[in-house]
N, C-alpha and C positions, 0 to 999 in steps of 0.2 A: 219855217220849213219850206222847201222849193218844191211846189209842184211837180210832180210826175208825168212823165210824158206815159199814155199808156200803151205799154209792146201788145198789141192784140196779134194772137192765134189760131186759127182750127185746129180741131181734132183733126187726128191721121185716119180715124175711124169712119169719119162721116164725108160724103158726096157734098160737092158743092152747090147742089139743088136744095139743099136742106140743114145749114147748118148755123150755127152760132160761133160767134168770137167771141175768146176770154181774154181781157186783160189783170195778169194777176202779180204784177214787177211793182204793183204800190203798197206796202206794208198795212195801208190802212182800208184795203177795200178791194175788193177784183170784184170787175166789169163786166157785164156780160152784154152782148147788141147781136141781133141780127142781120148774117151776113148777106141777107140780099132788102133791107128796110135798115140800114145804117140809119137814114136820116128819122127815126122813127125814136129814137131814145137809145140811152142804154140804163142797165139795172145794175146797181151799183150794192155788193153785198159785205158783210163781215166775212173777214178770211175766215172764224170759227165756222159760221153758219156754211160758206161755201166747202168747206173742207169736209163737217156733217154729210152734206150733200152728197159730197162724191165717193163719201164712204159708202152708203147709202145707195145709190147709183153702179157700183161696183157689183154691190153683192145682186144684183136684177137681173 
């Protein structure tokens, strides 16, 4: 299988002072890194787990 290039995004919700990229175009994993500490890592999660999340996330 060919590596994925990952399409990282912001929310349309959040300021650009404070926010996170999601890379989530790879079937096996979406990405998450901080958009002003890029060189810092990213966290690489299960799409089940990320998806929990943001059901989760919704209802707050």
């Amino acid at each position: 299988m060919q590596p994925v290039t990952p399409n990282w995004r912001t929310s349309t919700y959040t300021g650009t002072e404070n926010c996170v990229e999601v890379a989530d175009n790879d079937p096996t994993k979406v990405m998450v890194r901080d958009t002003k500490a890029r060189s810092h890592g990213v966290v690489a999660i299960q799409p089940a787990a990320w998806s929990a999340f943001m059901e989760f996330a919704k209802n707050r």
